[in-house]
C-alpha positions, 0 to 999 in steps of 0.5 A, spaced: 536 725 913 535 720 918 538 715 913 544 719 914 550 716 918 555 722 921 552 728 919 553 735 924 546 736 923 540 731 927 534 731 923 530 734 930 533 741 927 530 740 919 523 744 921 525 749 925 531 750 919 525 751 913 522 754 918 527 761 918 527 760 910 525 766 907 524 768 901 528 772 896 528 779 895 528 782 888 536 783 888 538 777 890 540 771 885 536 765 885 530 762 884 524 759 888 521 752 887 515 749 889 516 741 891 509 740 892 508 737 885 511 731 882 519 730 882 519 730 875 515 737 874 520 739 879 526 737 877 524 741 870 522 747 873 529 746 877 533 746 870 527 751 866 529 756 871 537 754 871 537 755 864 534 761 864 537 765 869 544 762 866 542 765 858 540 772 862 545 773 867 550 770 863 554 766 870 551 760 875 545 762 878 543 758 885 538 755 887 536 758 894 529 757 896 524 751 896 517 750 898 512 746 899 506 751 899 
């Protein structure tokens, strides 16, 4: 973010937005990712879980909720 030139949102506010994350109750659409491992672990869990919701549900999931945990 600090890369970022014009953007509304200085990265002083970052923590405090992932901090009033929560995570997603059963009947809402999207999927939780940990970013923990290497990005290329999570970008296949990422289309894993994309693909997935998209053949079950039939429309265009969302990706809500990320952690580092």
């Amino acid at each position: 973010m600090v890369r970022r030139t014009g953007h509304f949102m200085p990265p002083t506010l970052l923590q405090s937005q992932l901090a009033t994350l929560e995570p997603l109750e059963p009947d809402e659409d999207g999927v939780a990712i940990d970013t923990a491992p290497p990005i290329d672990d999570v970008v296949e869990q990422v289309l894993l879980a994309l693909r997935s919701r998209d053949a079950t549900a039939g429309n265009q999931p969302r990706l809500c909720h990320v952690t580092d945990r």
